[in-house]
C-alpha positions in Angstrom: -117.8 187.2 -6.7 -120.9 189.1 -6.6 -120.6 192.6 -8.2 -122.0 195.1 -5.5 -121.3 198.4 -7.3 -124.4 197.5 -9.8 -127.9 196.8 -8.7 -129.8 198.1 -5.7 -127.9 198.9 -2.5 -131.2 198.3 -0.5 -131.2 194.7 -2.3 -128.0 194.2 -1.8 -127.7 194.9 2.1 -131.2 192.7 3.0 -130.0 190.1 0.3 -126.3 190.0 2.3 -127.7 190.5 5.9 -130.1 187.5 5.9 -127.8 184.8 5.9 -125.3 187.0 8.2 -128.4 187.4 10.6 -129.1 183.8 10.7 -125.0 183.2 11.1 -124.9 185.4 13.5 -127.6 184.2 15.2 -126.3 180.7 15.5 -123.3 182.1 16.5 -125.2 183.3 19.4 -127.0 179.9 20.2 -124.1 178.4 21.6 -123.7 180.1 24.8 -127.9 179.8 24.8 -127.7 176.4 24.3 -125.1 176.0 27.0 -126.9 178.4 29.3 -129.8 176.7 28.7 -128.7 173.0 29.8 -126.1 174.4 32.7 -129.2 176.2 34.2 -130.5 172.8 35.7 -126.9 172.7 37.8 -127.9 176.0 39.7 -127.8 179.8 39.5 -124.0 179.9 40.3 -123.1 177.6 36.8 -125.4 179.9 34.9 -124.1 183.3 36.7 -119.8 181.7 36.1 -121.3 181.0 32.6 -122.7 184.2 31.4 -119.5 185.9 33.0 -117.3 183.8 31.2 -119.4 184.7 28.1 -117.4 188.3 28.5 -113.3 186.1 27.6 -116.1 185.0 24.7 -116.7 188.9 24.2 -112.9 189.6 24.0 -112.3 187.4 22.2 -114.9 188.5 19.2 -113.7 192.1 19.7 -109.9 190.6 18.4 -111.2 188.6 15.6 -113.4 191.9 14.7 -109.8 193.3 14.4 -108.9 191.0 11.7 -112.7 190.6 10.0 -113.2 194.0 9.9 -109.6 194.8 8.1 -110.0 191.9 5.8 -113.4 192.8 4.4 -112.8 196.3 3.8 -109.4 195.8 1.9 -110.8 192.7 0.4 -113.7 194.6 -0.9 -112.0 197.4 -2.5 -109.6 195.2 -4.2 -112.3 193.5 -5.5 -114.4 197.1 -6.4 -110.9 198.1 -8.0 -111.2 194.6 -9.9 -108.0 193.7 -8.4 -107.9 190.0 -7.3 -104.2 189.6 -6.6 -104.7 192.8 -3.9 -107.1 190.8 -2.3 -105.3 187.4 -2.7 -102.7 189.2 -0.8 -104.8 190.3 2.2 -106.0 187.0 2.7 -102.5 185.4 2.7 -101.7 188.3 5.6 -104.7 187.8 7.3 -104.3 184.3 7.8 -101.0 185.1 8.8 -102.3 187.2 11.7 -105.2 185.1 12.5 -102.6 182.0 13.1 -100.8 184.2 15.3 -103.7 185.1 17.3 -104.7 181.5 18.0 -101.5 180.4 19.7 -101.6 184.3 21.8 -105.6 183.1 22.8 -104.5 179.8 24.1 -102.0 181.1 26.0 -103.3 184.2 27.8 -106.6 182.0 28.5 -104.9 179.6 30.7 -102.5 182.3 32.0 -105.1 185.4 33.2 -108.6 183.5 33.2 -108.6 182.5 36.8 -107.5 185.7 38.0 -110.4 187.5 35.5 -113.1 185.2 36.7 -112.0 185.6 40.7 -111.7 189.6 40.3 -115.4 189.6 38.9 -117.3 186.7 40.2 -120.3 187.6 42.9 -119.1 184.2 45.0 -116.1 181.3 44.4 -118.8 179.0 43.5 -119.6 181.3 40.4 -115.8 181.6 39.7 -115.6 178.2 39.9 -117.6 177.3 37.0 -116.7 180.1 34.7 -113.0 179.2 35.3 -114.0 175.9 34.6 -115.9 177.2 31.1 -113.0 179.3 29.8 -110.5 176.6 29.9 -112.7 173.9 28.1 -113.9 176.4 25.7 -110.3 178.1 24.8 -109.7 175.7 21.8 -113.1 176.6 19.8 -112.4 180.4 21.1 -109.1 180.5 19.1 -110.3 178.9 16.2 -112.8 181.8 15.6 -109.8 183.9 14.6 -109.6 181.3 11.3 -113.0 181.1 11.0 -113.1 185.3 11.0 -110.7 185.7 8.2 -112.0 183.1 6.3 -115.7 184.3 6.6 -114.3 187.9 5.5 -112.8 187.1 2.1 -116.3 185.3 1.6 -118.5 189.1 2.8 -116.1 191.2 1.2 -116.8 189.1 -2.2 -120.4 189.5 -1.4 -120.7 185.9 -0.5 -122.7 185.1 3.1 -124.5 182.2 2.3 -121.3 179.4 3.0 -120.6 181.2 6.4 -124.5 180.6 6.9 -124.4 176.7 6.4 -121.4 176.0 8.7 -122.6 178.2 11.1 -125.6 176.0 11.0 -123.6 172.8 11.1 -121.5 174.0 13.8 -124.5 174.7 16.4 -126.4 171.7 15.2 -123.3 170.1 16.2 -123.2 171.9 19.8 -127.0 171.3 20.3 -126.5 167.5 19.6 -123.2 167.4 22.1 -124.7 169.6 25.1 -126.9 167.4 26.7 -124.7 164.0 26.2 -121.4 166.3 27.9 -123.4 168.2 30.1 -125.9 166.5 31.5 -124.8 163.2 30.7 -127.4 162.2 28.1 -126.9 158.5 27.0 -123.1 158.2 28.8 -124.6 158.5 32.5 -121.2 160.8 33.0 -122.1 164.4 32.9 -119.2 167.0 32.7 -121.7 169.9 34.2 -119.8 173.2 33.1 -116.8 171.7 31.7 -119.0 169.9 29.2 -120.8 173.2 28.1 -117.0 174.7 27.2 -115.8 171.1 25.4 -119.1 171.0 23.1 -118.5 174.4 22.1 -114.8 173.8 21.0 -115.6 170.2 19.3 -118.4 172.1 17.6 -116.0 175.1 16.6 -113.1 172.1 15.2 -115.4 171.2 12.8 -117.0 174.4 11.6 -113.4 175.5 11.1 -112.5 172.2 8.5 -116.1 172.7 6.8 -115.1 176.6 5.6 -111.5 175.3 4.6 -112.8 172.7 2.4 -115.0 175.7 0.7 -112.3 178.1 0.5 -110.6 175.3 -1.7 -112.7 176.3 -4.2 -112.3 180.3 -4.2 -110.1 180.6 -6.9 -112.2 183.1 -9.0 -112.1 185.3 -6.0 -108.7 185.2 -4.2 -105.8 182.8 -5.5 -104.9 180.1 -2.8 -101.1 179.5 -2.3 -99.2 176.2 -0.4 -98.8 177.1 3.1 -98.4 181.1 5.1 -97.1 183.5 3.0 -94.1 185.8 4.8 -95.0 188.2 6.5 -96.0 191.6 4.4 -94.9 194.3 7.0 -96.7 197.5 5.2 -100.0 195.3 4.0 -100.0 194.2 8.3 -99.5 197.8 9.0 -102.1 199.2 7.2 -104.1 196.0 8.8 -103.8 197.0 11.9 -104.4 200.5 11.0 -107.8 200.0 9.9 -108.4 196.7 12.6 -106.7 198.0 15.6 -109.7 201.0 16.4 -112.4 198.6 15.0 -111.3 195.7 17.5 -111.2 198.2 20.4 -114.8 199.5 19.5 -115.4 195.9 20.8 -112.9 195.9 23.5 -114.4 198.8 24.9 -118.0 197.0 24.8 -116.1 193.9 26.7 -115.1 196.8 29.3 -118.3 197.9 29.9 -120.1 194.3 30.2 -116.9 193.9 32.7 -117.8 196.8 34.9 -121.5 196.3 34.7 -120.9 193.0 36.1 -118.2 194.7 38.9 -121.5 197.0 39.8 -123.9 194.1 40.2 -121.6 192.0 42.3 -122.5 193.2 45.6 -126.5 192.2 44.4 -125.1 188.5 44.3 -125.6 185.6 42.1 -128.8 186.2 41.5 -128.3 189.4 40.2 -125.3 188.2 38.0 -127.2 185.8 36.7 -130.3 188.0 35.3 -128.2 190.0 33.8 -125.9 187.4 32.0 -129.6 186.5 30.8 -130.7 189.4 30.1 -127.7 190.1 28.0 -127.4 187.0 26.0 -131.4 187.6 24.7 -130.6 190.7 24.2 -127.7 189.9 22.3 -129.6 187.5 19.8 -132.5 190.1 18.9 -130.4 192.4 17.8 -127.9 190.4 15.9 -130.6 191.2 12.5 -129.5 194.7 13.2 -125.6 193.7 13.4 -125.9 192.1 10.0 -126.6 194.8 8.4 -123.8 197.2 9.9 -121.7 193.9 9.1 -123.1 194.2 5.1 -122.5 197.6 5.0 -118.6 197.5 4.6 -118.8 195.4 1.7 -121.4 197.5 0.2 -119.8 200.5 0.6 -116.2 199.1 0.1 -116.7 197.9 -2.9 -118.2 201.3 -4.4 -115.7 203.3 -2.7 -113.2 200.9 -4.4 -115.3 201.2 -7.4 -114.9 205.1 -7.2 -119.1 205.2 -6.5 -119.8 208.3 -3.9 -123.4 208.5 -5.0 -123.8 204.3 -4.0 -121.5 205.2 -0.9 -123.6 208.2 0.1 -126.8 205.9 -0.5 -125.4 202.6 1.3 -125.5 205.1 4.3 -129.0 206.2 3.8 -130.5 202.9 3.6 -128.5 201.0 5.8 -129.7 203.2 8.6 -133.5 203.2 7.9 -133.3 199.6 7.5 -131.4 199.3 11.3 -134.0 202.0 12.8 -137.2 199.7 11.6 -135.3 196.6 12.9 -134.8 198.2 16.1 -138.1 199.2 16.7 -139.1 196.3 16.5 -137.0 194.2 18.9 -138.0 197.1 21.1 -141.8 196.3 21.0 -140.9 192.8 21.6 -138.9 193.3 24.7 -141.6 195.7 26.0 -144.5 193.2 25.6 -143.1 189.9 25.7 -139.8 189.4 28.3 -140.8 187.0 30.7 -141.1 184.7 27.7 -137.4 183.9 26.8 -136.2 184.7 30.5 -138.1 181.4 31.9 -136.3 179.5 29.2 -132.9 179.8 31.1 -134.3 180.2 34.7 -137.0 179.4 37.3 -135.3 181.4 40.2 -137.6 184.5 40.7 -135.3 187.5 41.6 -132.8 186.1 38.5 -135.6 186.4 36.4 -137.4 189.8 37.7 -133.9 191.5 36.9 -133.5 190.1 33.4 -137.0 191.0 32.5 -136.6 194.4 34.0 -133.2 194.8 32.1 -134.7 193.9 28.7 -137.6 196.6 29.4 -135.5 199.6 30.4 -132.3 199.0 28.4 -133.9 197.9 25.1 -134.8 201.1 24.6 -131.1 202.2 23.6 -131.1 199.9 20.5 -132.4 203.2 18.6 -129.1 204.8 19.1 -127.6 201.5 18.7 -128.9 200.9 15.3 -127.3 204.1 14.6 -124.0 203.6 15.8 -124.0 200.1 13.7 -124.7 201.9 10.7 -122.0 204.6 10.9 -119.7 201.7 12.3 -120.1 200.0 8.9 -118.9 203.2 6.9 -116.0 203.9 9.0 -115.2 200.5 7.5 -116.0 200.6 4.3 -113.7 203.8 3.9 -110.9 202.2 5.6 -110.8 204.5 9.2 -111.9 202.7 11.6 -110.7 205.5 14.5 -113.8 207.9 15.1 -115.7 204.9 15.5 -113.5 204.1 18.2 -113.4 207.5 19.3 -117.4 207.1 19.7 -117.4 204.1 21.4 -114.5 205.9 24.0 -117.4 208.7 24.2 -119.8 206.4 25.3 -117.2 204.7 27.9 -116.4 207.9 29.9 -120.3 209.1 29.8 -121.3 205.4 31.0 -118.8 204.4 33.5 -117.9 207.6 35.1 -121.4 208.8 36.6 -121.8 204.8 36.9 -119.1 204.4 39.7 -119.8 207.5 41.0 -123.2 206.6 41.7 -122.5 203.6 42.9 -120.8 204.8 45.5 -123.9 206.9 46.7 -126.6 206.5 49.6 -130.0 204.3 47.8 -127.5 202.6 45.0 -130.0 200.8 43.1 -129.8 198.4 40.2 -132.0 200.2 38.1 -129.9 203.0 38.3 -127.1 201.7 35.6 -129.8 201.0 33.1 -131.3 204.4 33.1 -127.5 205.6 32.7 -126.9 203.0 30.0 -129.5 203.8 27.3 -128.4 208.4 28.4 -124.8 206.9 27.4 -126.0 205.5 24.2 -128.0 208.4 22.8 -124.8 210.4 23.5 -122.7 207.8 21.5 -125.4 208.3 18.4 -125.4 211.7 18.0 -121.3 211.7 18.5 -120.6 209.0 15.5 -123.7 211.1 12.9 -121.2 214.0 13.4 -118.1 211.9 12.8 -119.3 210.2 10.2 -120.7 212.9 8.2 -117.6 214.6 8.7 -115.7 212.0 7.7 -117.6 211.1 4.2 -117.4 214.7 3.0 -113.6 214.4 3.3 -113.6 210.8 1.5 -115.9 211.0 -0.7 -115.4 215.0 -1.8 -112.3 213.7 -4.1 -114.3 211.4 -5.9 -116.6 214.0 -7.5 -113.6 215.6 -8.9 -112.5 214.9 -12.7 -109.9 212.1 -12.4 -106.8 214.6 -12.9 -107.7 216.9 -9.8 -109.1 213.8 -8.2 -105.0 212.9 -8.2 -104.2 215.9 -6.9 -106.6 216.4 -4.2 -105.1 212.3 -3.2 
């Protein structure tokens, strides 16, 4: 276990976010790498892939649900230097992860057709993400074990062994996408089905890499023989802190799904810019997601710790630290993205719209840096609802005006960017308010001497 309630929190949060970032960042490379080698089969496989990518979405925002709960109990346990507390969390939240596998399978195969016909552009594009989302359901509900597993690990202060398998896992799925794909060395190419199946086979073993680490965790949470019964209070106050934090995530899936709905009518082409577009965009900021993803251990493990002062502080840096990163992927969108766009696609009007989606909507990343870093608190204190109450601030602001202008004379594509970084600024300034509110109410009782602390409580 590392100690976080000693030491420098801007230290700590750099020295925790690297190997998340480059996790992360992995993480991200699979549905690159598969974009990358399904882009020679034609615009329609990349446009049914990158709209498939959104199940992939879902699917993070529901193991956020059980990361996000596990890491901030886990970590105040630990602050509170109580390890059977957080043995017992990560007996529950195995329990629930376990549980979410066998729902993932099953609502995959049961509603992904009718998702990917209700959203595709053509039946060619619906074809292949159809054809994605089954081959890829096996590795997509393994990340629920992977989650929990990589949560007791952040909320210990550990990220380097989630690093390494992410690493082994993508090496993996770069190794195995051209020989399913395109056929590399077999002369049998799956196309799109291939993309999925490399992705699961690469997942498969990522997930019995961690296990055989977790063996070892001992000193941190005690391992039992087997899934514990289930705990109904420690799984209520779970889902209390997980529910809100996994629809914060939802809601983003929502409005990837309607931005998608609004580009239909543009066609393929349009579809499959954006998909582009959204997958760079996705990997530049994931530096910036690490941090709001260090931040609840931080923070949890000081407010465990009874530490306002550190709490107040994780705040303070954690946000100038996302505000430099995001000026920075900023800059690099405005000057140079036509460079990763012609990685994933020679079609001209694909790649005018992804390079004039990464130049207009980068700009939003300031508030978005914002809105990570207040994320991360909500988490740490173990109240995960105004965050969701932001992110349901920025759904009506976005999709509202968005439909209704969609609906006018001169519709244009360029319109729903402008809308989406207004949205975003909105969503900033609504979770500074909540969040400050919030802290003064948590972290007022902690000031107190210990017998009107009890009191207050």
């Amino acid at each position: 276990m590392r100690d976080l309630t000693q030491g420098s929190i801007r230290g700590h949060l750099i020295a925790m976010a690297m190997p998340i970032t480059i996790g992360m960042l992995v993480q991200t490379l699979y549905l690159m790498v598969d974009l990358y080698f399904v882009s020679s089969i034609g615009k329609e496989a990349v446009a049914g892939v990158a709209a498939a990518g959104n199940v992939t979405m879902l699917v993070m925002a529901l193991t956020q649900m059980l990361a996000v709960a596990t890491v901030s109990l886990v970590a105040r346990a630990l602050g509170a230097k109580d390890k059977a507390a957080a043995s017992r969390v990560f007996g529950q939240a195995m329990l629930l992860g376990m549980a979410c596998v066998v729902a993932t399978i099953a609502l995959g195969v049961g509603l992904g057709p009718s998702y990917m016909r209700g959203l595709a552009a053509d039946a060619g594009v619906a074809s292949a993400g159809v054809t994605f989302i089954l081959w890829s359901l096996p590795g997509l509900a393994l990340q629920f074990v992977l989650a929990v597993a990589g949560s007791v690990l952040r909320g210990a202060g550990i990220a380097r062994p989630g690093m390494v398998v992410q690493l082994a896992t993508v090496g993996m799925n770069i190794v195995l996408a051209p020989i399913l794909i395109a056929g590399w060395g077999t002369h049998h190419p799956l196309g799109v089905a291939g993309a999925g199946l490399a992705t699961s086979l690469s997942v498969a073993v990522g997930v019995l890499l961690l296990a055989r680490y977790l063996r070892q965790l001992g000193d941190i949470v005690a391992m039992s023989g087997g899934l514990p019964r289930p705990a109904f209070a420690l799984l209520g106050q779970m889902l209390r802190i997980g529910l809100p934090a996994g629809g914060e995530f939802v809601i983003m899936v929502v409005l990837n799904s309607i931005n998608y709905a609004l580009i239909r009518d543009f066609g393929a082409d349009a579809q499959a810019g954006f998909g582009i577009a959204a997958r760079v965009m996705q990997a530049l900021v994931m530096p910036a997601m690490a941090v709001s993803f260090a931040i609840p251990a931080i923070a949890g493990q000081n407010f465990g710790g009874r530490r306002p002062d550190r709490v107040m502080d994780t705040l303070k840096q954690g946000l100038a630290i996302e505000l430099v990163l995001m000026a920075s992927i900023v800059a690099v969108c405005q000057l140079w993205a036509p460079v990763p766009v012609a990685w994933f696609t020679a079609d001209p009007r694909a790649a005018e719209v992804a390079v004039t989606i990464l130049h207009v909507v980068s700009w939003n990343f300031f508030g978005a840096g914002i809105v990570f870093a207040c994320s991360g608190m909500f988490q740490a204190m173990g109240n995960t609802l105004p965050a969701l109450l932001s992110s349901f601030t920025r759904l009506l602001t976005f999709v509202l005006p968005a439909l209704w202008i969609s609906r006018r004379a001169g519709f244009a594509l360029i319109d729903v960017w402008h809308l989406s970084v207004a949205s975003v600024f909105l969503q900033a300034i609504v979770s500074l308010v909540l969040v400050r509110r919030q802290m003064g109410t948590r972290l007022a009782p902690m000031r107190l001497p210990a017998s009107e602390a009890a009191t207050v409580g």
